[in-house]
Structure formats: structure tokens, C-alpha cells
TIMI-2910 file (N, C-alpha, C, CB; in pm, 1 decimal, decimal comma, always signed):
<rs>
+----------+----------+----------+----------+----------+----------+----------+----------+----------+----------+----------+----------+------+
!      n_x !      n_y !      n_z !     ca_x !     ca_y !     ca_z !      c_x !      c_y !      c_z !     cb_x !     cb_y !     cb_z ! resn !
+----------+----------+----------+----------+----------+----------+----------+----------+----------+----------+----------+----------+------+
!    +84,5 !   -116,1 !     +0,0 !     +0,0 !     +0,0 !     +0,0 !    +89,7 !   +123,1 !     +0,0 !    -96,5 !     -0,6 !   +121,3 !  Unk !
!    +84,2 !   +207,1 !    -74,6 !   +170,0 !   +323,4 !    -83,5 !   +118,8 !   +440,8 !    -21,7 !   +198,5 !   +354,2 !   -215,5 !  Unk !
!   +199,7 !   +487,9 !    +61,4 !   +185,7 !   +628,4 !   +134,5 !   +141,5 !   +756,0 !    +74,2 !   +305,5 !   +662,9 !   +182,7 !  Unk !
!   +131,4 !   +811,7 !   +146,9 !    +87,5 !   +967,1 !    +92,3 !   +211,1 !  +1064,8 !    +31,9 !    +19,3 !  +1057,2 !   +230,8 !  Unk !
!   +265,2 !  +1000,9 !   +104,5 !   +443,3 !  +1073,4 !    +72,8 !   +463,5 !  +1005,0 !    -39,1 !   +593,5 !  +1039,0 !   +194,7 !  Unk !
!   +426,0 !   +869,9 !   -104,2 !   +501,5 !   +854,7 !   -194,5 !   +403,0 !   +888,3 !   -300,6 !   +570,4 !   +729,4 !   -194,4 !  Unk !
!   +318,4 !   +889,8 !   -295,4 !   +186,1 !   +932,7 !   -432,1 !   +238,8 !  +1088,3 !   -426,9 !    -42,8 !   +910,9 !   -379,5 !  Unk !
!   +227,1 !  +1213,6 !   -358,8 !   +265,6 !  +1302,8 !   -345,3 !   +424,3 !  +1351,3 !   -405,0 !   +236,6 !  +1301,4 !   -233,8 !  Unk !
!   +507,6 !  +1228,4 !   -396,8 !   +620,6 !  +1269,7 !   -427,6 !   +633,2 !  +1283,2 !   -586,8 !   +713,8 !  +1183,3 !   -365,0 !  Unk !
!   +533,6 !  +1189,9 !   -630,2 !   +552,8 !  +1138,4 !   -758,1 !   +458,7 !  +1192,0 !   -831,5 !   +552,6 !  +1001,8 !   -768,8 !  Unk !
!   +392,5 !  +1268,3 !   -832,6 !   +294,6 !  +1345,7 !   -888,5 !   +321,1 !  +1490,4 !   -959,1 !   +209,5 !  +1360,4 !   -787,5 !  Unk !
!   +349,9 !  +1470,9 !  -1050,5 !   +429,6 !  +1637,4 !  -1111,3 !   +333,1 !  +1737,2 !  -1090,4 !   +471,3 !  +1653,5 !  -1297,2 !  Unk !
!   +186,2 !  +1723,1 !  -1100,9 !   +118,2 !  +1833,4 !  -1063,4 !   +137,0 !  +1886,5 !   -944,5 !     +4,5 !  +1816,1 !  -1073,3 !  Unk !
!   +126,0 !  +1788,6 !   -848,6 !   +148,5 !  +1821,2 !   -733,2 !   +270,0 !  +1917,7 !   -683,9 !   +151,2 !  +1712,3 !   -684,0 !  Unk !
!   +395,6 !  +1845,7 !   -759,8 !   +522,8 !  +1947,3 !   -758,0 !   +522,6 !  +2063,0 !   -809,5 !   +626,9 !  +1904,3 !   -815,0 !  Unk !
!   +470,1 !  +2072,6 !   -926,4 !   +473,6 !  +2180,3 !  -1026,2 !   +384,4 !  +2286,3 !   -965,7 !   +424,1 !  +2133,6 !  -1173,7 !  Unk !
!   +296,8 !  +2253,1 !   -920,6 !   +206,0 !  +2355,8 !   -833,3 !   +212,7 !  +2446,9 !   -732,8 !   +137,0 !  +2308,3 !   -785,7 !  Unk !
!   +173,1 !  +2597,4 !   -772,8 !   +229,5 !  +2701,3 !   -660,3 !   +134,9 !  +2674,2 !   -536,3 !   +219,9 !  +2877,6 !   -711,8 !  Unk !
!   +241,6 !  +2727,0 !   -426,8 !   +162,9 !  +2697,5 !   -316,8 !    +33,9 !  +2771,8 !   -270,2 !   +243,6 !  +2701,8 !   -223,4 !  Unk !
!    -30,9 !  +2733,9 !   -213,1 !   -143,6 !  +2791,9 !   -163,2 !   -116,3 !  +2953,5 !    -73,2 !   -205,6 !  +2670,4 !    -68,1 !  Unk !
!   -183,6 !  +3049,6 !   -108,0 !   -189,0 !  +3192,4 !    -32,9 !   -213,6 !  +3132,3 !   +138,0 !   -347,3 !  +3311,4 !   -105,0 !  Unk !
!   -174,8 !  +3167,2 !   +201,6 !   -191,2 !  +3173,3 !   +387,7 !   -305,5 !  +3232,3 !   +401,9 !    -75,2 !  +3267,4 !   +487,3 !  Unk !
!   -405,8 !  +3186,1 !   +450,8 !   -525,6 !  +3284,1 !   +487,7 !   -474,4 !  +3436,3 !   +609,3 !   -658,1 !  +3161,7 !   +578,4 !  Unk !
!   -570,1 !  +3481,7 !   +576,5 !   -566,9 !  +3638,0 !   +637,3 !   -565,4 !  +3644,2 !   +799,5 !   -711,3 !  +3725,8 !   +585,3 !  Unk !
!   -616,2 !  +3529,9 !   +863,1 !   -607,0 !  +3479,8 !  +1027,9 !   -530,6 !  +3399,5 !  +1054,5 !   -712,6 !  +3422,7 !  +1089,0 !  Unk !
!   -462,9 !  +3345,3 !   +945,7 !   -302,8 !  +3255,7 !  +1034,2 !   -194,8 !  +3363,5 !  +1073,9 !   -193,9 !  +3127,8 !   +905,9 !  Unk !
!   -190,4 !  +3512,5 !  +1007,0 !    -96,7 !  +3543,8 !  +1036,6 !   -107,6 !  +3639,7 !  +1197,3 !    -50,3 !  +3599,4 !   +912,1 !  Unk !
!   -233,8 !  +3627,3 !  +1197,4 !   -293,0 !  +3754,2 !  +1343,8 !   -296,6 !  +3614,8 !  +1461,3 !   -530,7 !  +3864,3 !  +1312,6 !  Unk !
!   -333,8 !  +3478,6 !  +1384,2 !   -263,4 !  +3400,4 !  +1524,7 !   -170,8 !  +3367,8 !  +1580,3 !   -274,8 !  +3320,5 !  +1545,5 !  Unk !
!    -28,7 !  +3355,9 !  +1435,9 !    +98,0 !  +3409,3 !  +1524,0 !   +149,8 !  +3493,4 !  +1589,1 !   +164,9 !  +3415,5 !  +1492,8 !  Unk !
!    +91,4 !  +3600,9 !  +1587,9 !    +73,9 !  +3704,7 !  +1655,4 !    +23,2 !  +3680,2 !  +1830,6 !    -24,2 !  +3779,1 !  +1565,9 !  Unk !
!   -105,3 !  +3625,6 !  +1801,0 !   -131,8 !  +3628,8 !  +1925,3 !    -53,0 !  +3480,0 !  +1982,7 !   -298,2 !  +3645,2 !  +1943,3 !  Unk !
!    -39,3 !  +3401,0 !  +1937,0 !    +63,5 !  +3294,5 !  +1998,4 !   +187,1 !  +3328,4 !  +2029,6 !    +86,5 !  +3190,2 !  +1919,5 !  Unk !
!   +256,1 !  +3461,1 !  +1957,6 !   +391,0 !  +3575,9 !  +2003,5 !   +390,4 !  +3596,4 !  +2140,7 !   +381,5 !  +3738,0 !  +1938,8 !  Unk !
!   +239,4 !  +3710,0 !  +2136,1 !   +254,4 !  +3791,7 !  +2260,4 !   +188,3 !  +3683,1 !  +2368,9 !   +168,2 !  +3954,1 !  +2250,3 !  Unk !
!   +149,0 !  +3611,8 !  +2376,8 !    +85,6 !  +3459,2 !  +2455,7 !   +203,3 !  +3449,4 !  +2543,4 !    +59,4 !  +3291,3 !  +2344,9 !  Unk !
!   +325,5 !  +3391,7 !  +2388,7 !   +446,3 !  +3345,8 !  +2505,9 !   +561,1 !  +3470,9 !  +2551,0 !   +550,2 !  +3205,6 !  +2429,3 !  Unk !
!   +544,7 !  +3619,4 !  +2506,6 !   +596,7 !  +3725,0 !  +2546,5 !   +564,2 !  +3715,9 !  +2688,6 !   +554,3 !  +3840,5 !  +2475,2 !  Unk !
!   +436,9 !  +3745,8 !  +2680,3 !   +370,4 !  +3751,1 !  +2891,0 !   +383,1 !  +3661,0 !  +2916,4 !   +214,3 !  +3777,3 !  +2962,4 !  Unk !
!   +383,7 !  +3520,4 !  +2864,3 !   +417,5 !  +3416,5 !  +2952,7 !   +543,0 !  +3450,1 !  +3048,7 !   +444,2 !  +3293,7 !  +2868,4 !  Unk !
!   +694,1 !  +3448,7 !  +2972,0 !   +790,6 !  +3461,1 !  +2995,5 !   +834,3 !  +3603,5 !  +3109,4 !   +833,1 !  +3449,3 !  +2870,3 !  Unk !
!   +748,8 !  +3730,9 !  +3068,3 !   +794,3 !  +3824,2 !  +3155,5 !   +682,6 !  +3776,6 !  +3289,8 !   +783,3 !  +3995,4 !  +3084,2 !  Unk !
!   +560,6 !  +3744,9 !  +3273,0 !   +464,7 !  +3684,9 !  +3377,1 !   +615,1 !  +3595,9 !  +3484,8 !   +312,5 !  +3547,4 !  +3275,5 !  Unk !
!   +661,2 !  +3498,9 !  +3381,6 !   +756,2 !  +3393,6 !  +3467,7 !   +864,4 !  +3448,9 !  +3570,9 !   +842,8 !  +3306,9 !  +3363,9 !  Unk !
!   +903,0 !  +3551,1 !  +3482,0 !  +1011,2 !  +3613,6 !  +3513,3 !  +1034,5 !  +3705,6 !  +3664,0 !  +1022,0 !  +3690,1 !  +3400,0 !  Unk !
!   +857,0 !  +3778,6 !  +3694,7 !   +812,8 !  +3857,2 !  +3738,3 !   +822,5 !  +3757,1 !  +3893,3 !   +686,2 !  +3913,5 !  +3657,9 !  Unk !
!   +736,6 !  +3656,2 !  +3838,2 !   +708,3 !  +3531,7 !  +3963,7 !   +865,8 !  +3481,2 !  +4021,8 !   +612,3 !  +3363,5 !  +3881,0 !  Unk !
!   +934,5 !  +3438,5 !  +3948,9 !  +1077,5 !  +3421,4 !  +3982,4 !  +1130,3 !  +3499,5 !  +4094,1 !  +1156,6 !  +3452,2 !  +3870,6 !  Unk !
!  +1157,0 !  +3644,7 !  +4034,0 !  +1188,7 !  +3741,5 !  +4107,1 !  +1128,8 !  +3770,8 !  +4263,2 !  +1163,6 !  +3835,0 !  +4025,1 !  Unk !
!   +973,2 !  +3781,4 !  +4266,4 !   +915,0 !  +3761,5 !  +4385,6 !   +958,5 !  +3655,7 !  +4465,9 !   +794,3 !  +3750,1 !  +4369,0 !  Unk !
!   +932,3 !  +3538,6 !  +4417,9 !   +974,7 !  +3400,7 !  +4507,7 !  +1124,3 !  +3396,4 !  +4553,5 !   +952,4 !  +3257,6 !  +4414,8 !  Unk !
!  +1237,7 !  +3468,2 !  +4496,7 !  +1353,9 !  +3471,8 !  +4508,3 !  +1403,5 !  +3607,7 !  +4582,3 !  +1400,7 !  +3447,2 !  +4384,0 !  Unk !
!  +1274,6 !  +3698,5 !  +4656,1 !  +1360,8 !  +3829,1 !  +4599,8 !  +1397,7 !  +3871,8 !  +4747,9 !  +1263,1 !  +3966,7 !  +4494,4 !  Unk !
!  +1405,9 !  +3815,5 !  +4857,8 !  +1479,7 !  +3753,2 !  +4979,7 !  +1633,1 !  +3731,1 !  +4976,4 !  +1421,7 !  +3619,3 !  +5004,6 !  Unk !
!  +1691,7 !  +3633,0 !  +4845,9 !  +1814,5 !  +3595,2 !  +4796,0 !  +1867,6 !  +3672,8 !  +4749,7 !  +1822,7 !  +3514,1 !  +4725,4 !  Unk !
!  +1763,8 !  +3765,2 !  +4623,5 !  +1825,5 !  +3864,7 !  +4536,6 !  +1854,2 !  +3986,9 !  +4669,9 !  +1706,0 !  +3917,6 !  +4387,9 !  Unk !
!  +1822,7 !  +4042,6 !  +4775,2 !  +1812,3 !  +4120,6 !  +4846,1 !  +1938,4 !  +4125,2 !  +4905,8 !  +1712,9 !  +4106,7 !  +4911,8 !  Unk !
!  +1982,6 !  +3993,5 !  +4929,3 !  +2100,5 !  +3931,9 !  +5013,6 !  +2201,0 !  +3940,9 !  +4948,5 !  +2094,1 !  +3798,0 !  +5054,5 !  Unk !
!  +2209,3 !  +3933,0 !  +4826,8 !  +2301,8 !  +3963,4 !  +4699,4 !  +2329,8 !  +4067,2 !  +4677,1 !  +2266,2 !  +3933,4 !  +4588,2 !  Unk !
!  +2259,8 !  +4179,3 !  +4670,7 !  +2245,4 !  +4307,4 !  +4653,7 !  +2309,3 !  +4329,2 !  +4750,3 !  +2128,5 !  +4366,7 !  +4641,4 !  Unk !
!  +2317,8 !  +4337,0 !  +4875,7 !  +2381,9 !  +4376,0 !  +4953,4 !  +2493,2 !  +4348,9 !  +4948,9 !  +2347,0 !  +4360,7 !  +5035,3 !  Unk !
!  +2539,9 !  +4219,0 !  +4943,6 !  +2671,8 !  +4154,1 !  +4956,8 !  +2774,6 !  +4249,4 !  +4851,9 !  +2658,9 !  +3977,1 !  +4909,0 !  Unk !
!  +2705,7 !  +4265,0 !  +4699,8 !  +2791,9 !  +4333,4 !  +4622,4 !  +2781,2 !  +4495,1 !  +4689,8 !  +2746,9 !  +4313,8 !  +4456,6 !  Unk !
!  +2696,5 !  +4561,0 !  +4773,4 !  +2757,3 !  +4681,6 !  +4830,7 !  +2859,8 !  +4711,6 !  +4898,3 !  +2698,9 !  +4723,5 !  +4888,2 !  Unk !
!  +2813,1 !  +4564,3 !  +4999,2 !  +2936,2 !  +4549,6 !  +5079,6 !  +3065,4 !  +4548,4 !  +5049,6 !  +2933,1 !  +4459,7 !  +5131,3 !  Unk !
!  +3080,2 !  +4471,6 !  +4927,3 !  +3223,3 !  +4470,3 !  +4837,9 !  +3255,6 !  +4565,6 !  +4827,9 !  +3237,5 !  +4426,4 !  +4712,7 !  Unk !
!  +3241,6 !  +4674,2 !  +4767,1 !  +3219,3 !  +4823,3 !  +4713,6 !  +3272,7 !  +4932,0 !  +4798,6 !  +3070,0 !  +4854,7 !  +4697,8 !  Unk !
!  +3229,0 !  +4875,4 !  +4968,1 !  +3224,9 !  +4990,6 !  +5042,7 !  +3388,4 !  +5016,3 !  +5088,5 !  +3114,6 !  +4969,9 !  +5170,8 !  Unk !
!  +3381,1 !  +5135,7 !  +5100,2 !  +3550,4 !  +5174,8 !  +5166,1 !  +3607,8 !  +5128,9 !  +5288,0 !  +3570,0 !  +5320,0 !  +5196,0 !  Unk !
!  +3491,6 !  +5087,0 !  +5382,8 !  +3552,5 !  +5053,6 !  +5526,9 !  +3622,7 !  +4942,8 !  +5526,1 !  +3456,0 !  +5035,2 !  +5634,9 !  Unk !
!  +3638,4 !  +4879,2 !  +5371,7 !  +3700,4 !  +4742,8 !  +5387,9 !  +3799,5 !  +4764,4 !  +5389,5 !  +3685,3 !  +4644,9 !  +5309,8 !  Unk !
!  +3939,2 !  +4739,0 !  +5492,4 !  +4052,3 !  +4783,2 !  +5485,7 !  +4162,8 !  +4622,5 !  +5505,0 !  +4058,2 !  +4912,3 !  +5605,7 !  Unk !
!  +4198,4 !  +4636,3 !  +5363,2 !  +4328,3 !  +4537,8 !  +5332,4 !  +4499,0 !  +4567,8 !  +5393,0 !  +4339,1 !  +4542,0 !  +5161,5 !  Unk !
!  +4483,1 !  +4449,2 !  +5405,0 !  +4666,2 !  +4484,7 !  +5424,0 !  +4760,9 !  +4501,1 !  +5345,8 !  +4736,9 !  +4402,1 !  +5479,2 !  Unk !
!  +4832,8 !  +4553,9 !  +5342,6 !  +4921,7 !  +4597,1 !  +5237,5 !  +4991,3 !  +4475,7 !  +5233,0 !  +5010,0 !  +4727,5 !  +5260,8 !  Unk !
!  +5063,0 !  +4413,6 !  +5130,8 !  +5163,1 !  +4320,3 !  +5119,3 !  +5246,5 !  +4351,2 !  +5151,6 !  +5190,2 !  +4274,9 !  +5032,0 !  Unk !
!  +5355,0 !  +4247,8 !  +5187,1 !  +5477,3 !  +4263,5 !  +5220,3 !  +5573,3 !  +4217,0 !  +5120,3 !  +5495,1 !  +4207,6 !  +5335,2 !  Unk !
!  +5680,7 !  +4311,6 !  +5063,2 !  +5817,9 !  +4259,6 !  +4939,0 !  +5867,9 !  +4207,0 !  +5013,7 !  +5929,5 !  +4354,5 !  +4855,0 !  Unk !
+----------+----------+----------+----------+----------+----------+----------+----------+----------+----------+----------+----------+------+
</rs>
């Protein structure tokens, strides 16, 4: 029994034939399937931040701390 792929392959009309125009609503649903997973991702991103933002707080600080002048090193010795 032969496939669809192979009747299809072998069919010069079929090859020879321009493709079909995209209707006028496939391209406004990639669109909305875009911005779907746009807010998904900043939505995710947003949630991340909240659930984490205890850690991120602790971090933030730590790199001030680095930063600050009262940290006083010792000079090496030659």
C-alpha cells in the first residue's frame, strides 16, 4: 500500500504547483501565539523574582558590601 508521501512525491502536478496563499487569520494568530508566550515569559520572570527576591536582596547587599571603603586590606609585604 503506498503512502501519501510517496503518491505526493511522484505526482508532477502536485510538484509543479504554486503553493497555496496563507489565509488572512493565520498570520494575526501568530501574533497572538507571540505575545501569549511574550507575557508568559515576563509573567515567569516577574514570579521568579518575587519568590527569590529575599536571595536577590542578600546579593544586593553583599555586592555593596564589596564596594564599600571601610574594607581595609593589608598591604603586602616585598
Amino acid at each position: 500500500m503506498p503512502s501519501d508521501l510517496d503518491s505526493a512525491g511522484s505526482d508532477p502536478e502536485l510538484l509543479l504547483s504554486t503553493p497555496k496563499e496563507s489565509a488572512p487569520g493565520r498570520t494575526t494568530n501568530w501574533l497572538k501565539v507571540g505575545a501569549v508566550a511574550a507575557a508568559s515569559a515576563v509573567a515567569g520572570g516577574l514570579a521568579a523574582a518575587w519568590f527569590y527576591r529575599k536571595t536577590l536582596t542578600r546579593l544586593q547587599q553583599a555586592a555593596e558590601d564589596d564596594h564599600s571603603p571601610e574594607i581595609n586590606t593589608a598591604p603586602e609585604d616585598d
